[in-house]
N, C-alpha and C positions, 0 to 999 in steps of 0.2 A: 504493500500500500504506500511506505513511504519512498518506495524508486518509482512507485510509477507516476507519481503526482505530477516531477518535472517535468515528464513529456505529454503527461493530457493537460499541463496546466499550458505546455508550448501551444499544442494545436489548438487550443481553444482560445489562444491571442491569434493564430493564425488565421483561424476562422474568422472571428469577431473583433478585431482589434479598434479598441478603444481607448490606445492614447495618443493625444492628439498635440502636432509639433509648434514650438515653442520657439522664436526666433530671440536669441538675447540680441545685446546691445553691440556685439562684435558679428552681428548676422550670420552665427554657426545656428544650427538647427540643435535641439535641446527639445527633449522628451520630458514626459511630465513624471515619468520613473526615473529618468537619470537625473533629473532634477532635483526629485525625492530623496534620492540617495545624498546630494551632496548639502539637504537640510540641513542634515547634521552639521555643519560647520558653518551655517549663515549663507549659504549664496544662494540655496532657492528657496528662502522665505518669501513668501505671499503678504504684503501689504497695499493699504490701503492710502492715499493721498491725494489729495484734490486744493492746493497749495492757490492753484490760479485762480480758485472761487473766490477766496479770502483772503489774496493778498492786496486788490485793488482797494478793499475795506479799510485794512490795518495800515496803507499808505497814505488815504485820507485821513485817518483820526492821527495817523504821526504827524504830518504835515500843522494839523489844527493844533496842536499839543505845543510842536514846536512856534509856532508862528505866537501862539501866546503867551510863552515863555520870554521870546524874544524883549515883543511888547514891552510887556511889562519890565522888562528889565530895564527897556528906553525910557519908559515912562519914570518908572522908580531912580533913575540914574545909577542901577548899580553895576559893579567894573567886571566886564569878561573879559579874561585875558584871549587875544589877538595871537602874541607871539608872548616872552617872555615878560617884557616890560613894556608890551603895546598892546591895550584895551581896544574893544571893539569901541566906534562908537555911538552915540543912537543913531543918526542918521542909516550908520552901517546893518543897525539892529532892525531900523524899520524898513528896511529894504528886502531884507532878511524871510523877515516873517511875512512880505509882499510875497517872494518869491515862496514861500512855503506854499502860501494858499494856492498860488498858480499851481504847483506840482501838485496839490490836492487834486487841481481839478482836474488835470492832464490826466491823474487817474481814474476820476471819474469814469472819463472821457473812454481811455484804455478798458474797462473792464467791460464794456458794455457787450454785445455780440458784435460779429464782424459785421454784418449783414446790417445794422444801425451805422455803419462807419462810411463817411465819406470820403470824398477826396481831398475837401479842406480839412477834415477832423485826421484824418492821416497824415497831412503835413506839421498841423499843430500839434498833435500829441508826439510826433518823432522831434519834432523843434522844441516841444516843450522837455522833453525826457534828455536830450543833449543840453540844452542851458545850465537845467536844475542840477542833473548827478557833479556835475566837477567843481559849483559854487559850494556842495552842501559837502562833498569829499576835503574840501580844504578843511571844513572843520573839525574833520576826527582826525587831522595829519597830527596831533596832538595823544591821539591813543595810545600808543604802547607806550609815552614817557609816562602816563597816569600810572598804565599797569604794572610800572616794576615799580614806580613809587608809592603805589597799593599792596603789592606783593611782598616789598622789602620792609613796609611794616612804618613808615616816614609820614604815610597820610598824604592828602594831593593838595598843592601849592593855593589850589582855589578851588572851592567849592562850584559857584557858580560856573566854572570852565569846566569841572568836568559834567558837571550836569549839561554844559550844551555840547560838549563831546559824545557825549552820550547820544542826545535827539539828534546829534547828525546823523551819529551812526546808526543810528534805530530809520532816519526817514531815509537813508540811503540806501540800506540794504530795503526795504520795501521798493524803491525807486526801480532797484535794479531785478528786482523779478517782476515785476509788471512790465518792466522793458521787454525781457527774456520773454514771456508769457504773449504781451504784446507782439514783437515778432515772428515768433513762431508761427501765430494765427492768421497774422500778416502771410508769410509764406505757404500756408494751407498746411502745417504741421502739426503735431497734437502736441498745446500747450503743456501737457505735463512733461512727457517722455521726449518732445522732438520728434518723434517720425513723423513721417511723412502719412497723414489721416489719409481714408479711403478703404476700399475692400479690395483685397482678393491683391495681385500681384502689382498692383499701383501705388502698393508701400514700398517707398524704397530699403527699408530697414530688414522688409521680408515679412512682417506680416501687418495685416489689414486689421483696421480697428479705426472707431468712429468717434472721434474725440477723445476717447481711452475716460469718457465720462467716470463711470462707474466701476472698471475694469482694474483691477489688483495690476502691481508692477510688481518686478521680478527684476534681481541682480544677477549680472555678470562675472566671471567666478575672478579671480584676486588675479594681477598680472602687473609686472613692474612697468616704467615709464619708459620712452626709447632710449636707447642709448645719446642719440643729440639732444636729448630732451635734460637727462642727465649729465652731459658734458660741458650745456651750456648755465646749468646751475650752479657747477662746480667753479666755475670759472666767475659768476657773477658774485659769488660766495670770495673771493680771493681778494673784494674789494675792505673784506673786516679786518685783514692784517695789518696795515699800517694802525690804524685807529686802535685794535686792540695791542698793537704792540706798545703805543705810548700809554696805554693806561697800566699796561702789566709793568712797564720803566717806573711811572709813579709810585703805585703800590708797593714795588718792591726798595724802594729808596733811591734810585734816580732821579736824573732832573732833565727834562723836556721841553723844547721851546720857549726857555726862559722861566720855566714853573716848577719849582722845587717839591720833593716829596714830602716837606713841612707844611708846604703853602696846600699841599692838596688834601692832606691829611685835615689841615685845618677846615677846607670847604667842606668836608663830608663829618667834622665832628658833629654838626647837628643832625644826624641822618640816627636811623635807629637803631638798636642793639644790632642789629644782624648785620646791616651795612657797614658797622665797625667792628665788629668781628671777622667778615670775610676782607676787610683790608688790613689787619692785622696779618692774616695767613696770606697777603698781596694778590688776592681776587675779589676786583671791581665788580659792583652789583649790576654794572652794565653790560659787563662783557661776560657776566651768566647769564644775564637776559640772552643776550647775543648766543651763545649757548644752546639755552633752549628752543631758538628760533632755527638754529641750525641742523638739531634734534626734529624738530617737526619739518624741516623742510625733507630730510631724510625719509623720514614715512612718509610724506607723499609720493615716494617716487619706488616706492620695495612695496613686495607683497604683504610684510607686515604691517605695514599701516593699514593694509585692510580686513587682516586678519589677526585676530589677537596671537599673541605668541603662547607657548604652550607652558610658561611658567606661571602665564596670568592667572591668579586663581578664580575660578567658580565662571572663568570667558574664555579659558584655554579654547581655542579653533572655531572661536564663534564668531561670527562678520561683525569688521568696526563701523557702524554705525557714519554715513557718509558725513553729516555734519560736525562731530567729531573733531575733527582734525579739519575741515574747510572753512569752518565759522572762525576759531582763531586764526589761521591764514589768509584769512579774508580779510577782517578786520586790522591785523597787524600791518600787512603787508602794502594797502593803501596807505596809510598814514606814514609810512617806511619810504616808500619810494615819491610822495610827497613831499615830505622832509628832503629826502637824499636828493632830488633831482633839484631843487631851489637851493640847497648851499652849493650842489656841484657850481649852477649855472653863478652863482653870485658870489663864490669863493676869486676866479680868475677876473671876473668884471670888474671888480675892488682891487684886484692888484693894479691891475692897468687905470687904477681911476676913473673908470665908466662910473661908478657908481659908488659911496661913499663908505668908505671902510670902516667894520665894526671896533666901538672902541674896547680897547681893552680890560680885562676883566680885571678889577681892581683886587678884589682878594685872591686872586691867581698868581698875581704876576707880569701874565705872559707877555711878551711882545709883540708889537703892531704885526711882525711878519709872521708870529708865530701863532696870532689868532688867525691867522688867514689860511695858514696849512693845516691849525688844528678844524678849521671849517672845511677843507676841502677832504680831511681826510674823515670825517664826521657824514659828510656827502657822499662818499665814495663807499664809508660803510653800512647809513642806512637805505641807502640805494640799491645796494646789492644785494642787501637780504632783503628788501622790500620786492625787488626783481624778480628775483632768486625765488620766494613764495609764490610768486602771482605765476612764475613758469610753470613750478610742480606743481601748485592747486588745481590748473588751469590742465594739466595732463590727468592729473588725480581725479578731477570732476568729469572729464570725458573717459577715462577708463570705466569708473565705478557707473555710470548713468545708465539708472532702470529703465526697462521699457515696459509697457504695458501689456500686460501678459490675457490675449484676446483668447487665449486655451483653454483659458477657467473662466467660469460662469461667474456672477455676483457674489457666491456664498463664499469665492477663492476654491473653489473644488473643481474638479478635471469635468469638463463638459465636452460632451462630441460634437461636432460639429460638420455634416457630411460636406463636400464641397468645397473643405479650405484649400485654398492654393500656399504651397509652401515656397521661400523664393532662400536659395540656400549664396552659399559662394558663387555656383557656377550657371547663374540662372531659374529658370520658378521649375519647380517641377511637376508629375505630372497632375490634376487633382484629385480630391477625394483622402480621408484622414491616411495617415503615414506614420507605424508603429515605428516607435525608437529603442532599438535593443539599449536597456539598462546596464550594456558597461561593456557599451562599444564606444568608448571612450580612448581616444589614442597620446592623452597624458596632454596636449595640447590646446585643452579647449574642444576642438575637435570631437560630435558627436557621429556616428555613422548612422545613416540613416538606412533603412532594409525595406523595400516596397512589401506589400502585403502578402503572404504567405510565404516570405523568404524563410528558408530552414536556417537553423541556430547553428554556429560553425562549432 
C-alpha cells in the first residue's frame, strides 16, 4: 500500500493535473508545489497588499499635517534650523506649506482612476510630483545627522528641526509611491507588482492578471546583485576613506588640518556617555555610523539580506521582510547624497572664490584651507555612501519585487484555471493548465516545466 501510493498518486496528477503555473518576478515559470516546498524559508508566502488604494490618502493628510506645522511655526516665529546656524524663514515657511497643499492635491489628483484622467490632469500631476519631491527631499538631507545623535544617546540639537525632518520624510516617501503607482497606471501596468495588466500572453512579465486588484503577490527566491552593480558600490564606498581617516588621526591623538586631538576631544566632551567612551578606545561615533551604513549596504547586494542567516534565532531561513533593510536605505541615503553632493559642488567653488568661504570653526581650530578639505572630504564621504545605498536598494528592490500571483484565487489557495497561457523564457507556450514537477528545480531559479501526462524521470 505504501509503494504503490507514489505511482497512483503520479497518474492521477497525470490525469487531472491541477497545479496551475506561476510566473515570478524573474519570469521562470514556478509551480504552486515547488512553491510550497520553498515556504519553508519565506519565498513562496502568499500575501496580501493593496499599498496604491491608500497611499494617495496618507499623502494628503501628510501634506495637510505638514503644511500646518509649517504655518504655524511662521506665525509663532519659532526657529527651524535650515543648515547649522541658518533658520528657515517664514516667508520660506509659508511657501513651504503652499507647496505642501499643492502636493496634497496633485495626489488627489493621482489617485483617482485613469479613465477620470486627462491630458491636462496628466501634465499637472507629473509637473506637480517633479516640483514637490526634490523641495520637500532637501529637508530630510538633515536625517541621518538626527539618527546617530539619537542613537549615540546626545539628544537632537532642535526639536523643532527634527520634527520637520521628520514631515518631510513622512510626505516624501508618500510622494514617491503615488508617483511609482501613478506611473505604472500611466503605462497600462499593475500599480502594485509592475506588470504589464491584461490577460493571457499580453503580460509581459508572463502572466495575465487585471489590476492584481484583489490577487495575493508572491516573492522571488533570494539572488545576489550583479557583479557591476556591486563593483560600482565598492568603488562609491572608497569615497569614506579620507574623511574616516582624519577622524580615526583625531581620536587617536593626532593633529589634522590645523585641529589638535585636545581641540576635538574638547568638541565632543559635551556629547554622551557613549560618545566619550568610544573616543576614548579612538572610534568616532560617526565613523560607526559610517559602519553601519556600510553593513547594510552589504545586504542589499548578498543573498543574506534576504534571507535571514541560520544563526538568527527563532528567523533562521525565513525571508527578510522587503522593507526591512529598504526603508533605512531609503531614508539615509537621500539625505547622504544630498548633503554629499552640495559640499562636493561648494567645497572647490570656495577655493576658487566663486563663492564665499566657510568661516572657521572657532572651537576647532582648523584652518581656512583646512575647513575646505575637511568639507570636501565630508562630500566625498556622505556622497558615496548616500550613492552607494541608492545603487544597492535600487538592485535590492528590483531583485526582491513580488508579482501578483493570478494562480491562487482570493482565499491565497491554488485555483484552476483552464485556458491560462503560460509565457516562460522562450516565449508563451502552449495553453491550457501546465503541471510543474515539484523538484524539477535545477538549483538556479530555474523551474522545469513537463506538459500534461509527461512521465516522472
Amino acid at each position: 500500500m505504501g509503494e504503490g501510493a507514489p505511482g497512483q498518486h503520479g497518474d492521477q496528477e497525470s490525469r487531472n493535473p491541477e497545479v496551475i503555473v506561476v510566473i515570478s518576478a524573474t519570469g521562470n515559470a514556478q509551480g504552486g508545489a515547488s512553491s510550497a516546498a520553498s515556504a519553508g524559508h519565506g519565498h513562496g508566502r502568499v500575501r496580501r497588499r493593496r499599498w496604491p488604494e491608500w497611499v494617495p490618502a496618507a499623502a494628503v493628510a501628510s501634506s495637510v499635517v505638514y503644511a500646518a506645522a509649517e504655518t504655524a511655526w511662521a506665525v509663532t516665529g519659532s526657529t527651524v534650523p535650515f543648515a547649522r546656524h541658518t533658520p528657515y524663514s517664514p516667508t520660506a515657511q509659508l511657501v513651504l506649506a503652499a507647496l505642501a497643499l499643492v502636493a496634497g492635491a496633485v495626489c488627489r489628483v493621482a489617485g483617482k482612476p485613469p479613465g477620470r484622467w486627462g491630458r491636462w490632469a496628466r501634465r499637472v500631476v507629473t509637473a506637480g510630483l517633479a516640483l514637490t519631491v526634490p523641495v520637500f527631499a532637501m529637508g530630510m538631507a538633515a536625517l541621518p545627522a538626527y539618527f546617530v545623535t539619537l542613537a549615540s544617546g546626545s539628544g537632537p540639537e532642535s526639536v523643532t528641526g527634527l520634527v520637520h525632518v521628520l514631515l518631510s520624510t513622512a510626505l516624501v516617501s508618500c510622494l514617491v509611491l503615488v508617483g511609482l503607482s501613478y506611473r505604472r497606471r500611466l503605462t497600462g501596468r499593475c500599480p502594485r507588482c509592475g506588470s504589464k495588466s491584461g490577460n493571457g500572453s499580453g503580460c509581459r512579465s508572463g502572466h495575465g492578471h487585471d489590476d492584481g486588484r484583489d490577487a495575493p503577490v508572491r516573492h522571488p527566491d533570494a539572488s545576489p546583485a550583479p557583479p557591476r552593480t556591486r563593483k560600482a558600490a565598492y568603488l562609491l564606498l572608497c569615497g569614506l576613506l579620507p574623511w574616516a581617516a582624519v577622524k580615526t588621526v583625531w581620536t587617536l591623538g593626532g593633529d589634522a588640518f590645523g585641529v589638535t586631538a585636545e581641540k576635538w576631544k574638547e568638541s565632543n566632551s559635551g556629547g554622551s556617555e557613549a560618545v566619550r567612551a568610544l573616543a576614548a578606545v579612538g572610534v568616532d561615533v560617526t565613523v560607526l555610523a559610517a559602519g553601519l551604513g556600510v553593513f547594510l549596504l552589504t545586504g542589499l547586494m548578498y543573498r543574506w539580506g534576504q534571507v535571514f542567516l541560520r544563526w538568527v534565532p527563532f528567523l533562521s531561513g525565513r525571508r527578510v521582510p522587503r522593507l526591512l533593510p529598504l526603508v533605512p536605505a531609503w531614508l539615509t541615503a537621500v539625505g547622504l547624497s544630498v548633503y554629499g553632493v552640495v559640499l562636493v559642488v561648494y567645497a572647490p567653488l570656495a577655493a576658487l572664490g566663486a563663492l564665499p568661504a566657510p568661516e572657521p570653526d572657532a572651537e576647532l581650530g582648523a584652518t581656512p584651507a583646512g575647513t575646505l578639505w575637511l568639507a570636501a572630504f565630508g562630500g566625498l564621504a556622505f556622497g558615496g555612501l548616500g550613492f552607494g545605498l541608492l545603487l544597492a536598494s535600487r538592485s535590492y528592490y528590483a531583485r526582491t519585487r513580488p508579482v501578483c500571483a493570478t494562480g491562487f484565487d482570493r482565499t491565497g489557495t491554488e485555483a484552476e484555471r483552464p485556458g491560462t497561457s503560460v509565457t516562460g523564457r522562450h516565449g508563451p507556450a502552449a495553453p491550457g493548465p501546465v503541471p510543474v514537477s515539484p523538484v524539477g528545480c535545477d538549483g538556479m531559479g530555474q523551474h522545469e516545466v513537463k506538459p500534461s501526462g509527461a512521465k516522472r524521470s
